[in-house]
N, C-alpha and C positions, 0 to 999 in steps of 0.2 A: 736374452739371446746372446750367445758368444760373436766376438768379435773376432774376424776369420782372416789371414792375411794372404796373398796370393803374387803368384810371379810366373809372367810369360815365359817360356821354353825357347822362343821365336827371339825375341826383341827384349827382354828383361826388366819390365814395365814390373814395378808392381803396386800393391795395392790391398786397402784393407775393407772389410766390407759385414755389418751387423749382420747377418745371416743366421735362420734359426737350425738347429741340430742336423735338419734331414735336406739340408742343402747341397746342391752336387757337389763333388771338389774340384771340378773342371768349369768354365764357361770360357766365350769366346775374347779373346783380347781387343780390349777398347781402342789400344795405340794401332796396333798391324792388323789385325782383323782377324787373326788364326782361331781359325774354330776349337774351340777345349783346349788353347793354348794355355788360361790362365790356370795354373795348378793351385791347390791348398797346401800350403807349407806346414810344417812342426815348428810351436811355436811357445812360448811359456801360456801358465794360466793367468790370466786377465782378475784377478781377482786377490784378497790377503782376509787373513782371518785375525781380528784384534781381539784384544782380553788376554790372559792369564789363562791356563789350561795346557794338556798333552800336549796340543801339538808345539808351543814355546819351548818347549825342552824337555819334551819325549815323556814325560810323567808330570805328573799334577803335584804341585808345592804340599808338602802338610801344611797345617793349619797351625801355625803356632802362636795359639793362646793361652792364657793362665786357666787353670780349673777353676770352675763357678764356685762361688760360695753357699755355704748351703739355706735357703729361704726360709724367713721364720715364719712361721705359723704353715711349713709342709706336710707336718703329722707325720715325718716318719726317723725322727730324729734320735730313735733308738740305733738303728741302721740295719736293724735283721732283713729291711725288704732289697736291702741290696741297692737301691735308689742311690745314686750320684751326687745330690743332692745333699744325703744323707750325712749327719754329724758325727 
């Protein structure tokens, strides 16, 4: 459930409150008592995404490591299969 912040129009009370998505953005103020006084404000998201990836900066890092060597006993160490692997 996001965490929703709000502020009287009346009195300028405000106030934050767990509320799930389809929550009104109005209720009545606790301090002064105005009916739909408490409004839902614009507010940042409550949330951060960790790791490595797009969104760190905008494209994903390559990958830079050394090419595999190629395994022995792969059977294909002629190289015609085109295998990566291959010697």
């Amino acid at each position: 459930m996001p965490l929703y912040e709000y502020r009287c129009e009346a009195c300028g009370r405000a106030e934050e409150k767990l509320e799930s998505m389809s929550a009104p953005e109005t209720h009545a103020c606790p301090a002064c008592g105005r009916a739909n006084g408490m409004q839902r404000q614009v507010s940042v998201a409550g949330f951060t995404l960790a790791g490595g990836g797009w969104y760190k900066s905008a494209a994903a890092e390559p990958a830079m490591s050394a090419p595999e060597a190629p395994k022995s006993g792969h059977g294909c160490a002629a190289g015609g299969c085109g295998c990566p692997l291959a010697g």
